[in-house]
C-alpha positions in Angstrom: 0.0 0.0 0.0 1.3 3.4 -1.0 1.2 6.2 1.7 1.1 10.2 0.8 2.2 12.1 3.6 1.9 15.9 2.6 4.5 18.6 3.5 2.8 21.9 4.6 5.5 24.4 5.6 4.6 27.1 7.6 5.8 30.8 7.1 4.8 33.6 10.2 5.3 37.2 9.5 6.2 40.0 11.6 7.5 43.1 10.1 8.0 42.1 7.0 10.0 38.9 7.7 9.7 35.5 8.2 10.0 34.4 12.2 10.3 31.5 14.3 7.2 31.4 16.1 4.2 33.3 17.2 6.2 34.4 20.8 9.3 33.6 19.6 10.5 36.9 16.9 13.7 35.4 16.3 14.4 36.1 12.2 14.6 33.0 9.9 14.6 34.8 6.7 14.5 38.3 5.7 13.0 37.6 2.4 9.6 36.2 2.7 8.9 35.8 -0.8 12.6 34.2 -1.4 11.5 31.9 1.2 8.1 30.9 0.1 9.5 29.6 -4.0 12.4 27.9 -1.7 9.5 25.6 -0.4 7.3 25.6 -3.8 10.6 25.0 -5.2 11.7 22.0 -3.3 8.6 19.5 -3.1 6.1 21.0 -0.3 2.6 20.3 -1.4 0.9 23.7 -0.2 1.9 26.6 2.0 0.7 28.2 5.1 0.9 32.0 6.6 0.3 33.4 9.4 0.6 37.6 9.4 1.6 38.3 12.9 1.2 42.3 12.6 0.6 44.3 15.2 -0.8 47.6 13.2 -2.8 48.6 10.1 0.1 49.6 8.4 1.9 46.1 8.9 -0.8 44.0 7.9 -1.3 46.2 4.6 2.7 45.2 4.3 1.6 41.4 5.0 -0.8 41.5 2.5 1.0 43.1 -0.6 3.9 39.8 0.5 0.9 37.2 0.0 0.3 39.0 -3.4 4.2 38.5 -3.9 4.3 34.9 -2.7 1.0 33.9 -5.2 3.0 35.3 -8.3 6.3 32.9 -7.6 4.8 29.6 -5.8 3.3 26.9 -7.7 1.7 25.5 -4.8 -2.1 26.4 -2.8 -1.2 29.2 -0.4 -3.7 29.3 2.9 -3.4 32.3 4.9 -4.8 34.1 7.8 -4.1 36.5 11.1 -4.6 40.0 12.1 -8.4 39.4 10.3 -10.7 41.9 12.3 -13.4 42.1 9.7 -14.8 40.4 6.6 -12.6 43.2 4.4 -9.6 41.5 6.0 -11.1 37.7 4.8 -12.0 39.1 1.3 -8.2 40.9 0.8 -6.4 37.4 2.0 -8.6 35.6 -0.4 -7.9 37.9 -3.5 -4.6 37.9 -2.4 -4.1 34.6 -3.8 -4.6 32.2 -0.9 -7.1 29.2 -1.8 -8.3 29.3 1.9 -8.3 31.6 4.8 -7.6 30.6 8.7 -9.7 32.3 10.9 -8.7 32.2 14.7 -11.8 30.6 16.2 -10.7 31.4 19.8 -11.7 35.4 19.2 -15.3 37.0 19.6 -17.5 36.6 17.1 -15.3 34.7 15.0 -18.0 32.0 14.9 -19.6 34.7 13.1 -17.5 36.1 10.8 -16.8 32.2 9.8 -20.6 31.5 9.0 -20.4 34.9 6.9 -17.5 34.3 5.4 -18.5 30.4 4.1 -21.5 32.2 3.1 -20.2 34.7 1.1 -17.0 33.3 -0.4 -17.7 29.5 -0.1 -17.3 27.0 2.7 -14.2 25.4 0.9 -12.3 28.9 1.5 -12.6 28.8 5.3 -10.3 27.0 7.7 -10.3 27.7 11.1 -6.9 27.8 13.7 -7.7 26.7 17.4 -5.6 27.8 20.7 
């Protein structure tokens, strides 16, 4: 019997570059995007991100590297944090990403998930539990 084991490398972003963890800062890459076609480039099956920003400004920096990412992967990109509102589900999507994570431990988010499947399709929502 042949098993397919899938390889889902995870990128999270913080000021523009690619860090360790969510409360661990500590740089991996500086180049997001450069890191991103490393892991299209080298067999992983679909990538995920998390934008880690802390203001308006940095997320709108987040988002413009998910546009970056979708023109040099060959590979589904899901993507999701620092999503307040449905503007910030709709952005992600037409960003590029096939799919959306939505941090079901915040208010309302049970909401904005039911919205969200309703508006955009089930199949684009994926939800991240603490």
């Amino acid at each position: 019997m042949i098993s397919y084991r899938k390889l889902i490398p995870c990128i999270y972003i913080a000021g523009g570059k690619a860090i360790k963890w969510f409360n661990d800062r500590e740089v991996l890459a500086d180049n997001v995007v450069e890191l991103a076609k490393h892991y299209s480039d080298r067999g992983a099956d679909e990538l995920l991100i998390f934008d880690l920003s802390d203001s308006d400004d940095d997320h709108e920096a987040s988002l413009n590297l998910l546009r970056q990412i979708h023109s040099v992967i060959s590979i589904p990109m899901v993507a999701g944090g620092n999503i307040k509102r449905m503007e910030d589900v709709q952005r992600i999507l037409y960003s590029g990403a096939k799919r959306v994570i939505l941090n079901f431990s915040k208010p309302d988010s049970a909401e904005m998930m039911a919205k969200a499947a309703e508006r955009f399709g089930k199949e684009k929502v994926a939800v991240s539990l603490d």
